[in-house]
KOLZA-149280 format. One record per residue (C-alpha): residue in one letter; chain; x, y, z. Coordinates in steps of 0.2 Angstrom, whole numbers, plus 2048, in hexadecimal, padded with zeros to 3 digits. Layout:
N
node rest=A	kette=A	X=X	Y=Y	Z=Z;
...
//
This chain:
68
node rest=X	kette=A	X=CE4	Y=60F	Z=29F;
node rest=X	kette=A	X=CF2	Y=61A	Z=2A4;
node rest=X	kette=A	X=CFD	Y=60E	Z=2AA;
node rest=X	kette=A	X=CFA	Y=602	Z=29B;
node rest=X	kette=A	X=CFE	Y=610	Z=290;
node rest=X	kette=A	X=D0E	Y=615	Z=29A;
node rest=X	kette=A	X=D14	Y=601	Z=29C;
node rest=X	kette=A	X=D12	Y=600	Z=287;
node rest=X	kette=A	X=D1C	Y=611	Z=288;
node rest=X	kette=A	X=D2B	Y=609	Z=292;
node rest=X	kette=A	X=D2D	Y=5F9	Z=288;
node rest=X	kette=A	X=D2B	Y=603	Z=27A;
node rest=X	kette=A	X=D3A	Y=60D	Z=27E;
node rest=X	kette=A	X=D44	Y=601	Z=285;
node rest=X	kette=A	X=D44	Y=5F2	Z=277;
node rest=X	kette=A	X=D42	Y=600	Z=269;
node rest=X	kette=A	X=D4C	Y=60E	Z=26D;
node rest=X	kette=A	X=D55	Y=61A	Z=264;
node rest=X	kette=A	X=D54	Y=60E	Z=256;
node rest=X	kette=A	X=D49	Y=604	Z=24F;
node rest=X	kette=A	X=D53	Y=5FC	Z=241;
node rest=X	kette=A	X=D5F	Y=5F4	Z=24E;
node rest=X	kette=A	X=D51	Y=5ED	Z=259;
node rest=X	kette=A	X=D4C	Y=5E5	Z=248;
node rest=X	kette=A	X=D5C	Y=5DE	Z=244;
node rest=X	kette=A	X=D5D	Y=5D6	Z=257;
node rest=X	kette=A	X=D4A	Y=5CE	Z=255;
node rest=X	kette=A	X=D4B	Y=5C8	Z=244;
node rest=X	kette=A	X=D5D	Y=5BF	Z=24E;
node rest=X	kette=A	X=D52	Y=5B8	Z=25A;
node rest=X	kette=A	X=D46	Y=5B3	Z=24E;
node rest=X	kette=A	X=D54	Y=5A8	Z=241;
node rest=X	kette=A	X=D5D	Y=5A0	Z=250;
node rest=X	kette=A	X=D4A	Y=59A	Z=257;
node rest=X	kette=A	X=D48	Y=593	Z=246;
node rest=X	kette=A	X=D58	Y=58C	Z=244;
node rest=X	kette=A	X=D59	Y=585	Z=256;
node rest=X	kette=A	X=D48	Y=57E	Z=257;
node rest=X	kette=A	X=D40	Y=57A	Z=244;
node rest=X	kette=A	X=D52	Y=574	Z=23A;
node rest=X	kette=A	X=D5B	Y=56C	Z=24A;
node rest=X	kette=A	X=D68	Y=579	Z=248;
node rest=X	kette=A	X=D75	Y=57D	Z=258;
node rest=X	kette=A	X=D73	Y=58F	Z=254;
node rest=X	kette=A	X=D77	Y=599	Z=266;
node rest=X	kette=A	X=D87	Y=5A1	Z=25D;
node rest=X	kette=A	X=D7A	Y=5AA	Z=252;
node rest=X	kette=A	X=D70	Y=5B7	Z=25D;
node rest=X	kette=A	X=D83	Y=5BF	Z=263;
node rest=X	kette=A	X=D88	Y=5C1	Z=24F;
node rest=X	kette=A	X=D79	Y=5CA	Z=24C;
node rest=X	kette=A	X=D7C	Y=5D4	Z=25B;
node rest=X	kette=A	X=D8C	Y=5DA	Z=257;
node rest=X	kette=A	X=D86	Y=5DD	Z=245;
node rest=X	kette=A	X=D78	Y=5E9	Z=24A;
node rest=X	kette=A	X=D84	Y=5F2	Z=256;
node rest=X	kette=A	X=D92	Y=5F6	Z=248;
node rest=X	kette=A	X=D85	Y=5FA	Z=23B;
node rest=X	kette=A	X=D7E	Y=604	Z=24A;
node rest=X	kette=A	X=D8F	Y=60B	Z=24D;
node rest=X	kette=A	X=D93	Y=60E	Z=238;
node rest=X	kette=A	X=D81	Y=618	Z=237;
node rest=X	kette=A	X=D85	Y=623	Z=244;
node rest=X	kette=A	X=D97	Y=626	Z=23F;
node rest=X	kette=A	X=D92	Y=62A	Z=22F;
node rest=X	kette=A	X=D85	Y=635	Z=235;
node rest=X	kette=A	X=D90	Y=641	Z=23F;
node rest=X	kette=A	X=D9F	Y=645	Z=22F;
//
C-alpha cells in the first residue's frame, strides 16, 4: 500500500503542482479542443497552446502581483 500511496503522491505532485488553478486551466484546454476536434468536426490543435500560454501569463500576473 505504500507504493500505491507514494505513486498517487508523485502524479499528484507532478500534474498538480504548486498550483492547482493552472492545472485546471490546462485540463479544461484539453477537455474543449477533445470536444471541438472530435464531437463538432472542428480542426482545433491550435487551441491547447493558447490556453497554455494563457494559464502561464495569468500564472506569471498572479505571482507578480503577489510579490509588490
Amino acid at each position: 500500500m505504500n507504493r500505491i500511496k507514494a505513486f498517487g503522491a508523485f502524479w499528484y505532485d507532478f500534474v498538480i503542482g504548486d498550483d492547482w488553478q493552472v492545472a485546471a486551466l490546462v485540463v479544461a484546454g484539453l477537455g474543449l479542443t477533445a470536444i471541438c476536434a472530435h464531437a463538432a468536426g472542428i480542426n482545433a490543435w491550435w487551441l491547447l497552446p493558447l490556453f497554455v500560454f494563457a494559464a502561464l501569463g495569468w500564472s506569471l500576473h498572479r505571482a507578480a502581483k503577489s510579490m509588490k
